[in-house]
matplotlib code that plots the C-alpha trace (Angstrom):
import matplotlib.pyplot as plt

x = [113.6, 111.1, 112.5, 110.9, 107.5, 104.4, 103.5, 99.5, 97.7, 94.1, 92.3, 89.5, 87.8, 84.7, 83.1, 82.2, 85.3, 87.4, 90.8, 89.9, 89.6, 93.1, 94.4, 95.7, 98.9, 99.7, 101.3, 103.7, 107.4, 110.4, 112.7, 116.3, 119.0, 121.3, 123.3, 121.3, 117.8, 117.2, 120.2, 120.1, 116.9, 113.5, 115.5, 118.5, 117.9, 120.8, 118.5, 117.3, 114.1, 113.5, 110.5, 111.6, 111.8, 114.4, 112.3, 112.3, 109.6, 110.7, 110.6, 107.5, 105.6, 106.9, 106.0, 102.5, 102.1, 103.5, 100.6, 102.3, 100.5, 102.3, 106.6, 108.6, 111.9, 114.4, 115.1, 116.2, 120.0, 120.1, 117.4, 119.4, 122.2, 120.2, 119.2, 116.0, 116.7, 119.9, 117.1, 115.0, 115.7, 117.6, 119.7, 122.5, 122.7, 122.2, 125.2, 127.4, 127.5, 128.7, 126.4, 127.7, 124.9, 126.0, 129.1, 128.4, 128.3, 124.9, 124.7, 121.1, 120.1, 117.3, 115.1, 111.3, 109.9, 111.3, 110.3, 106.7, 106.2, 107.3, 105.1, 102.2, 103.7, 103.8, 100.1, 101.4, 101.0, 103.7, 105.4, 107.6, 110.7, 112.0, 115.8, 116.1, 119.2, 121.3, 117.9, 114.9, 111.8, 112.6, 113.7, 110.7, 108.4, 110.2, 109.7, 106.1, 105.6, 107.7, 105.4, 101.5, 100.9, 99.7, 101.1, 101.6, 104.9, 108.5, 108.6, 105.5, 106.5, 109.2, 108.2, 106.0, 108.8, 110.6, 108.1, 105.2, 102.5, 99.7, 101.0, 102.2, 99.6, 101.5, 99.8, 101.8, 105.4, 107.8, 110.0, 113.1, 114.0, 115.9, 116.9, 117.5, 120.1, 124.3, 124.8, 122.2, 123.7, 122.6, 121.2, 119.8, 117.8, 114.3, 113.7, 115.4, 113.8, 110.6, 110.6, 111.9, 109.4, 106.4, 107.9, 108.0, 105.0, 103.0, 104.1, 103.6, 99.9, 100.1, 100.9, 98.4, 96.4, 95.3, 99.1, 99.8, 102.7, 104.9, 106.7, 110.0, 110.1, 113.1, 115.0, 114.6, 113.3, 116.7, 117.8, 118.8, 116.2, 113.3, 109.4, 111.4, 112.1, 108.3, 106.8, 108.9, 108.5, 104.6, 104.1, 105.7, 103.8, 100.4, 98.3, 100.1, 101.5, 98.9, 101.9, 104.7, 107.3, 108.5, 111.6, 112.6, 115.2, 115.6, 118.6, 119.3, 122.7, 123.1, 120.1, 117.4, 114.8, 115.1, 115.1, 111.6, 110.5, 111.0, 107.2, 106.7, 109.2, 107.6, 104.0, 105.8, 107.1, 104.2, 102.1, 104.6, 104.9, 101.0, 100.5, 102.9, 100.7, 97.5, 99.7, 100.9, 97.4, 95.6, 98.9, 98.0, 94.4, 94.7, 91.6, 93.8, 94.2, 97.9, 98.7, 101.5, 103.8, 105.9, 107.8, 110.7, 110.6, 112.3, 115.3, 118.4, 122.0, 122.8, 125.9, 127.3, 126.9, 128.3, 131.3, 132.1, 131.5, 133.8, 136.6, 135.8, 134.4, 135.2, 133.3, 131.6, 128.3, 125.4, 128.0, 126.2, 125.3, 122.7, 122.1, 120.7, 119.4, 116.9, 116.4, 112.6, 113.2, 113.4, 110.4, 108.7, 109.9, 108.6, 105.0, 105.4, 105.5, 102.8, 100.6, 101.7, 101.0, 97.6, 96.7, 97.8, 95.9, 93.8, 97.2, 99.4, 97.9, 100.8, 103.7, 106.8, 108.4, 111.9, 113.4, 111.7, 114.6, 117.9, 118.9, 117.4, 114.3, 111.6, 112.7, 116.3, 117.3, 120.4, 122.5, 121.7, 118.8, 114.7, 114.3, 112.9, 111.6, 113.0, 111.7, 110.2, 108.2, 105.7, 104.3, 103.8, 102.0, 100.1, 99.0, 98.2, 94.6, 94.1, 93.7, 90.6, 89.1, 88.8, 90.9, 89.8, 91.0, 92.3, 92.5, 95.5, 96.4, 99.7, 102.4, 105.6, 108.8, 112.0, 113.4, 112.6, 112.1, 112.7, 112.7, 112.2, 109.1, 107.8, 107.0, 103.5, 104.6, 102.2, 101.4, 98.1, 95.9, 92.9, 91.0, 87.2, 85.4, 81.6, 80.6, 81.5, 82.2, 85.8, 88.0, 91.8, 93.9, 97.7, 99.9, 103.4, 104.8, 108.3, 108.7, 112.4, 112.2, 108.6, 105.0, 101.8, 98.6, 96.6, 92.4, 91.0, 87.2, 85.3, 81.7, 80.8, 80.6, 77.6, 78.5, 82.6, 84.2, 87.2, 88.9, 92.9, 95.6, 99.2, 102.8, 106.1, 108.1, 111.5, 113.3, 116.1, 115.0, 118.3, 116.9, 116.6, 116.8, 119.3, 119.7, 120.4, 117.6, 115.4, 112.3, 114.0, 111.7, 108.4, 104.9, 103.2, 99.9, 98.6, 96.5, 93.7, 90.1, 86.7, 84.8, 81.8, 82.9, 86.9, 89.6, 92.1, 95.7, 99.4, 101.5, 105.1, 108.2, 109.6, 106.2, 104.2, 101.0, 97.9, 94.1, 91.8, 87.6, 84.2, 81.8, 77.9, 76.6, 73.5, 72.7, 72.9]
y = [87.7, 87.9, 89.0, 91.7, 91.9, 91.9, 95.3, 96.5, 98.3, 99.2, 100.8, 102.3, 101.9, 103.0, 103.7, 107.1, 108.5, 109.0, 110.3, 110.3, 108.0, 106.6, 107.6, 104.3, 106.6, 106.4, 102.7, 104.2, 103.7, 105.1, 103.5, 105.3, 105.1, 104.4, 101.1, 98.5, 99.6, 99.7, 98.3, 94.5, 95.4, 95.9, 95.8, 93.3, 91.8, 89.2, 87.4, 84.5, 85.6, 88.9, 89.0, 90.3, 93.9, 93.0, 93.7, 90.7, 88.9, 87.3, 91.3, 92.6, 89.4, 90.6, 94.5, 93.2, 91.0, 94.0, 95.9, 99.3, 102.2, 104.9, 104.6, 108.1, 108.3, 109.0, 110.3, 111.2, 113.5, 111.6, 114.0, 117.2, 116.3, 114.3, 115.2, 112.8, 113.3, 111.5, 108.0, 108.1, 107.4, 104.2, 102.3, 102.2, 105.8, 107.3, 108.6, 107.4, 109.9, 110.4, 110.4, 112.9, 112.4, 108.5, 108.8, 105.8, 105.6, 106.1, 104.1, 105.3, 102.0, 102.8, 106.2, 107.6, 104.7, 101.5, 103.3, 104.3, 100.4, 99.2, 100.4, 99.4, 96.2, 96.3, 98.0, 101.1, 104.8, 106.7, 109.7, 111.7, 114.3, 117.2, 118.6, 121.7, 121.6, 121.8, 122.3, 124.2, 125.9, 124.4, 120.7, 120.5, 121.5, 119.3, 116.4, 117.2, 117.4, 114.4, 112.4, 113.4, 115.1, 113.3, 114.2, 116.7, 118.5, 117.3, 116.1, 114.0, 112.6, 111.8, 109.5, 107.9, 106.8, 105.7, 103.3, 104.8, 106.0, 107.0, 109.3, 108.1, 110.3, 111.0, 113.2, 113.4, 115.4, 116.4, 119.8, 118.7, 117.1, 117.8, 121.3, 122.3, 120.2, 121.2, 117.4, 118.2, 119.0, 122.5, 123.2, 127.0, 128.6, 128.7, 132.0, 131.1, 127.5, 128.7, 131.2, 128.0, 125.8, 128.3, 129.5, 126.0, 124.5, 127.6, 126.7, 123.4, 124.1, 126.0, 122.6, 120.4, 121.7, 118.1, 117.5, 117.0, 119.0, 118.0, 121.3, 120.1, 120.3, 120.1, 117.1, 116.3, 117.5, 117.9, 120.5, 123.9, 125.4, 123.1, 125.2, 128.0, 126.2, 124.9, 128.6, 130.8, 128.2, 127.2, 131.0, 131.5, 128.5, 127.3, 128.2, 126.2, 122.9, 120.3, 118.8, 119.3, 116.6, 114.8, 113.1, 110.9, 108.0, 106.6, 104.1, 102.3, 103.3, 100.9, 102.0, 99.5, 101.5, 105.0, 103.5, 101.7, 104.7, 106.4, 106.5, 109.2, 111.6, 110.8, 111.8, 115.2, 116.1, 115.5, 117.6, 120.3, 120.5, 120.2, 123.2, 125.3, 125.0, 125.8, 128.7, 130.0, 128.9, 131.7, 134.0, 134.0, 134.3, 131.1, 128.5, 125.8, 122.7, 121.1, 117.7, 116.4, 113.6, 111.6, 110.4, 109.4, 107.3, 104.0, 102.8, 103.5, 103.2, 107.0, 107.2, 103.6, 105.1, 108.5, 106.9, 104.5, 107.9, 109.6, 106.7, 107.0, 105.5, 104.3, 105.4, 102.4, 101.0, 100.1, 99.3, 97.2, 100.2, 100.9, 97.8, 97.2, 93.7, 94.4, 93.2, 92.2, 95.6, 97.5, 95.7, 97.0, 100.7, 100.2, 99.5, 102.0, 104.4, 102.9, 103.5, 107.2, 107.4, 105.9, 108.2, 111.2, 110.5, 113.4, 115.7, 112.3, 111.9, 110.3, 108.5, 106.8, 104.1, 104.0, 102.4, 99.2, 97.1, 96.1, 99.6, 99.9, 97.7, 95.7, 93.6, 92.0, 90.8, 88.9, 88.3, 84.6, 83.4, 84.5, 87.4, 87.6, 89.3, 91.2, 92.0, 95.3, 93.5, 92.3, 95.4, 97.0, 94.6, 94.0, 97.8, 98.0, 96.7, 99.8, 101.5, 102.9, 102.0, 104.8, 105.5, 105.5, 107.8, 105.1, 106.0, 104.4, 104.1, 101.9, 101.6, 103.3, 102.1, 102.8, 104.5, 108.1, 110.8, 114.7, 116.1, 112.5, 111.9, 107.8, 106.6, 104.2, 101.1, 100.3, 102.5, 101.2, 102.6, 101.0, 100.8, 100.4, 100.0, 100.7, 98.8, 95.4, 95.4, 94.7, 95.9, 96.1, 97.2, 97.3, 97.4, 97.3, 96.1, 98.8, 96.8, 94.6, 92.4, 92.0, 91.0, 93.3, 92.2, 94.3, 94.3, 96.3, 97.7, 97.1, 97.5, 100.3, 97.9, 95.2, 91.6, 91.7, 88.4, 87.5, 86.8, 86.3, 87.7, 87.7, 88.9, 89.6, 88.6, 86.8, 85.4, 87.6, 91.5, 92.1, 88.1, 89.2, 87.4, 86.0, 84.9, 81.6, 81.8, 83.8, 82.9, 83.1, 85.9, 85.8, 86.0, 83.8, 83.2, 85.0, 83.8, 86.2, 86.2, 88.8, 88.7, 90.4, 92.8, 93.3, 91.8, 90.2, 89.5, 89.1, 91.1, 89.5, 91.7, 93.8, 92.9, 94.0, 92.9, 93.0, 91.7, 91.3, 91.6, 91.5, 93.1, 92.9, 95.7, 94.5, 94.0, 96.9]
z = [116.6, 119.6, 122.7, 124.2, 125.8, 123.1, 122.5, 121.8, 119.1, 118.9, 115.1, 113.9, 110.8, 109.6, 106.5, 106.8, 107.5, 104.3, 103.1, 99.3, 96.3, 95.6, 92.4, 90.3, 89.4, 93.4, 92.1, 89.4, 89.0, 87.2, 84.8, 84.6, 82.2, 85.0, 85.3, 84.4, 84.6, 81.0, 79.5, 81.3, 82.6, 80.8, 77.5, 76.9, 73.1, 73.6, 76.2, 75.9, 77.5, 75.3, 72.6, 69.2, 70.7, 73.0, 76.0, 78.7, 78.8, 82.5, 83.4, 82.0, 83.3, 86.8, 86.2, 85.5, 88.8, 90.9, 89.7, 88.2, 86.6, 85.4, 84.5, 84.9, 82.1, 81.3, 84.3, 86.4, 87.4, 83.8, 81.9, 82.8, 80.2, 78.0, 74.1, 73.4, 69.7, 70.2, 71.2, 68.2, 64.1, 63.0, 65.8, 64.3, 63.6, 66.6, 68.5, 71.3, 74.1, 77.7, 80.5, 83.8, 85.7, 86.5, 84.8, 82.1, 78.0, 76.6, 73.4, 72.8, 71.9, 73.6, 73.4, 73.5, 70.6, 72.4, 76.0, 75.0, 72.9, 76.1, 77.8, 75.8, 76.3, 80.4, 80.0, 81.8, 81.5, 80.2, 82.4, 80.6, 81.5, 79.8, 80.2, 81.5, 82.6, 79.3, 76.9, 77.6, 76.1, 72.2, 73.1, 75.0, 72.5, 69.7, 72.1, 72.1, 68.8, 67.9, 70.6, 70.4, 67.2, 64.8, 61.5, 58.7, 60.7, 60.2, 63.6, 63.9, 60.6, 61.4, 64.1, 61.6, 59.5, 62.5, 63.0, 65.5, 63.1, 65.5, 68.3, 71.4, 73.2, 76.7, 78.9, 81.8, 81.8, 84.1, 83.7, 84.4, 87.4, 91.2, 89.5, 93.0, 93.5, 93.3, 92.0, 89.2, 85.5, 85.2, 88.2, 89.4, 92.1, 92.9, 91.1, 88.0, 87.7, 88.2, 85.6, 83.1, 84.0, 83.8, 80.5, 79.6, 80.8, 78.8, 76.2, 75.9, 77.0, 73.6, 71.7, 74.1, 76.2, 77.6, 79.4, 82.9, 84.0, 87.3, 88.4, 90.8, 94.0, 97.0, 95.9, 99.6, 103.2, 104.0, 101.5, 103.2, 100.8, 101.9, 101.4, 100.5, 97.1, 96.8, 97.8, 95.2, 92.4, 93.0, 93.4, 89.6, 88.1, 90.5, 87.4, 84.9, 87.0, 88.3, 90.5, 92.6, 92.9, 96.2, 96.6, 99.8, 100.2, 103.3, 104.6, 107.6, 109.3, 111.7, 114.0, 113.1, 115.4, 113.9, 110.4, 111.1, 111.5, 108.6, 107.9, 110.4, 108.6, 105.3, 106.7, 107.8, 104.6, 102.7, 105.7, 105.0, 101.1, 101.3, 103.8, 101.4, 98.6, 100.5, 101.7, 98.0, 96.4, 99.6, 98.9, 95.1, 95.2, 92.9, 92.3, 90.8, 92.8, 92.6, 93.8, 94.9, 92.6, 94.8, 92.0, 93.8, 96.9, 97.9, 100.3, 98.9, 100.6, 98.9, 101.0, 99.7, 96.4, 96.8, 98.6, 95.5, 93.3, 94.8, 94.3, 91.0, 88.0, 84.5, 81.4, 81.1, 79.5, 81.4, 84.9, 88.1, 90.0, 93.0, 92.7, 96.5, 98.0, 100.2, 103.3, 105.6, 107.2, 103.8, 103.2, 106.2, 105.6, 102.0, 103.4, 106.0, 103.1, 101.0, 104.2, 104.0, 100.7, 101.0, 104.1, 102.2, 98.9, 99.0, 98.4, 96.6, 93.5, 91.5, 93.1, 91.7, 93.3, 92.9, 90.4, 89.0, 87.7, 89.0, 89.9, 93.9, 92.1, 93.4, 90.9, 90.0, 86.5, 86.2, 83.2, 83.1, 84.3, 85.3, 86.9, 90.7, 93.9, 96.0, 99.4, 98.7, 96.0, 98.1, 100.3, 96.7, 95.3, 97.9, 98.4, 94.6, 94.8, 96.5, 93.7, 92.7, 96.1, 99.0, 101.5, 105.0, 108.3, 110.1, 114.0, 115.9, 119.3, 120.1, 122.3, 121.5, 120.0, 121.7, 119.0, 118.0, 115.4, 115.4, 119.0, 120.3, 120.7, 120.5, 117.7, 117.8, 116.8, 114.3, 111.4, 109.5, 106.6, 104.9, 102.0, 100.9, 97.6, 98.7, 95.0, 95.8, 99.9, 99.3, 102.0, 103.1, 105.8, 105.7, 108.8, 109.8, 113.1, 113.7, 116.9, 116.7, 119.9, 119.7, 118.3, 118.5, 119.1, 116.6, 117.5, 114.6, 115.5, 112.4, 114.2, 112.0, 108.9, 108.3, 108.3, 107.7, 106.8, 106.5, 103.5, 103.7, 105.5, 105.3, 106.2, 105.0, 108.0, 109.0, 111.8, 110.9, 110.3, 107.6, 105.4, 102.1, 99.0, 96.1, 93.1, 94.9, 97.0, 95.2, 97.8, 100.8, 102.0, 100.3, 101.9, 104.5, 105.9, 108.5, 111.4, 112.1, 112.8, 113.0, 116.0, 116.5, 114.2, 115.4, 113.6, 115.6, 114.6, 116.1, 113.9, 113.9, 115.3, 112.0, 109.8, 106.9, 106.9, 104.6, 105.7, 103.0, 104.1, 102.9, 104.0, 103.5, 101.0, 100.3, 104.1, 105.4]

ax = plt.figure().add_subplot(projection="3d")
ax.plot(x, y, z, "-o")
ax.set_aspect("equal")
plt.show()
């Protein structure tokens, strides 16, 4: 879809101008127990393609090529309601319950064990939640026990006789989740949740002193009690919590412009929750550093959903819901925020793309059949190598898109970020075009870097900007190569209209 007249983009990179080292955990994702994303998802043991634990094979071989890290569970609006002792002991023991959060049976086929041998079978790390919407200070500290100690307590014993004799060792837990939300089982105000969670985070600290702890923050940017929220709960818990939590959805409603764009109102929330914790670390007198955990972040048609909710729902067991196709220009937004992500990774530490099957997934698993791609797939798995590497202050100067953000000011229409692992001279930039009608001719200045060659380069890219793909056409939309070239030290590119892009480099260590 090229109509309009090409648009121009000139970038910066060089070597000594750095964000931060990316975290690996900036490449996590979250597994719910909501539809199908567990049940029909990673675990299905009627499938013709699931190993003797009942975990897909097609799906975990997928997890492992899109390159994730870290997996939050159980949730999640799911967590709030949820009694993790109701997932562990013999299967066919464990209780039936309801679910209100996504108004579905729970058969609790599936609990902490299955989720933490699963993910020693996807090699990732485990990220763990705590209730505190209808539990609290005890569940969370039985939960603890049950998982990392190692024996001699009822608890930890009895997770050895359930099958897990060493520990499951997880160092990373979130209290509770979206408490701030009126949708959210159990929900309260800043002043009360942060009380909880400090309460709660102490004493866990008391049982481990090694764990992570993600405090909540706003379940969006758009909540009337946006900062206020992070500032009274930060101020009650900075010197227990090593995170805050982000949350951001974005959707396209028709205007294709505003929604390629998205990436701009990401880089403003994370600017904002960041300059609040500078403010209540200076306010406090406190020396602790927290990061922030995007552990929620994705497209997602939330108003589709919410009208279908409020039609109503059966009680049923693991029902087809959020279950999203993606589109090229979800794609795009998806790499837009991957490139804020990266360019932010001095405050983003720990991310969570969301969700990782079937429910608004990178990844689709029917009922019959292998599992597949979808769109948003690729920009992940392409930003994963990232990890470990440093990011780079990438400058930009492009034209503007015709769409706008806020009080209206243009929006550049390419957003870029980079990469560099000083070690072995590998380097990556990652770009997306937000133009519709148009290409961009993209001249990246790499001058400042010794003998750069290129490598490989390709887009995810389509004639029509709403292609996605199906279980007919599984690789309708998949990645293509990428004409580009390095000239006297610039990298030269057309960048399709609607794009994501990646350019892989190396440069010269040893000669410089």
């Amino acid at each position: 879809m090229t109509t309009g007249h090409l648009r121009r983009a000139a970038i910066v990179v060089h070597p000594a101008y750095t964000v931060a080292d990316i975290d690996r955990r900036l490449f996590g994702s979250f597994v719910e127990h909501l539809g199908r994303g567990v049940y029909g998802g990673i675990f299905d043991p009627h499938h013709p393609l699931s190993d003797g634990n009942g975990f897909r094979r097609d799906v975990l071989d997928l997890v492992q090529e899109l390159g994730v890290t870290t997996v939050r569970y159980p949730g999640g609006n799911f967590v709030s309601a949820y009694d993790w002792r109701d997932g562990v002991g013999p299967r066919a023991e464990r209780p039936t319950r309801l679910d209100p959060a996504w108004h579905s049976v729970e058969t609790n086929a599936f609990g902490l064990d299955e989720f933490v041998a699963w993910c020693r079978a996807a090699h990732v790390e485990p990220m763990l939640a705590v209730n505190l919407g209808t539990a609290g200070i005890r569940s969370a500290l039985q939960q603890l026990e049950y998982a990392n100690h190692p024996s001699g307590t009822t608890l930890s014993d009895e997770r050895r006789a359930n099958g897990a004799d060493e520990p499951h060792d997880i160092t990373l837990w979130c209290l509770g989740n979206e408490m701030d939300g009126p949708w959210q089982i159990g929900h309260m105000d800043a002043i009360a949740y942060g009380k909880l969670a400090a309460a709660t985070g102490a004493a866990m600290r008391a049982i481990d002193p090694r764990l992570e702890l993600v405090v909540c923050g706003s379940s969006n940017d758009r909540m009337d009690t946006f900062a206020t929220w992070e500032r009274e709960v930060l101020t009650q818990t900075i010197d227990l919590v090593d995170y805050i939590s982000c949350h951001q959805y974005f959707r396209n409603d028709g205007d294709l412009d505003a929604f390629l764009a998205s990436g701009v109102a990401m880089d403003r929330f994370i600017d904002t929750v960041s300059a609040t914790i500078a403010h209540v670390k200076a306010a406090t007198g406190s020396t602790r550093d927290v990061a922030i955990s995007f552990d929620e972040w994705n497209v997602w048609d939330y108003v589709a959903h919410d009208e279908i909710a409020a039609r109503g729902l059966a009680w049923d067991t693991a029902p087809a819901l959020l279950e999203d196709r993606y589109t090229v220009a979800d794609a795009v937004v998806v790499g837009d925020m991957l490139i804020s992500l990266l360019n932010h990774s001095d405050v983003v530490r720990a991310a969570s793309l969301a969700q990782l099957v079937n429910v608004i997934g990178p990844i689709v698993a029917p009922e019959e059949g292998d599992a597949w791609r979808q769109t948003t797939f690729w920009p992940f798995a392409d930003a994963r190598v990232a990890a470990g590497r440093t990011a780079l202050r990438v400058a930009v100067e492009a034209d503007g898109c015709t769409s706008a953000i806020g009080a209206g000011e243009p929006v550049p229409v390419v957003a870029a970020a980079a990469a560099w692992d000083e070690r072995t001279g590998k380097l990556s930039v990652f770009l997306v075009n937000r133009s519709i009608d148009a290409p961009t001719t993209v001249r990246v200045d790499l001058s400042a870097f010794v003998g750069v060659a290129l490598v490989a380069a390709r887009t995810l890219t389509h004639d029509d900007p709403l292609a996605g793909n199906t279980d007919d056409q599984p690789n309708r939309v998949a990645p293509a190569e990428l004409p580009a070239a390095v000239v006297d030290g610039v990298l030269e590119l057309l960048a399709p209209a609607v794009s994501w892009c990646v350019v892989h480099l190396m440069v010269d260590v040893h000669g410089r």
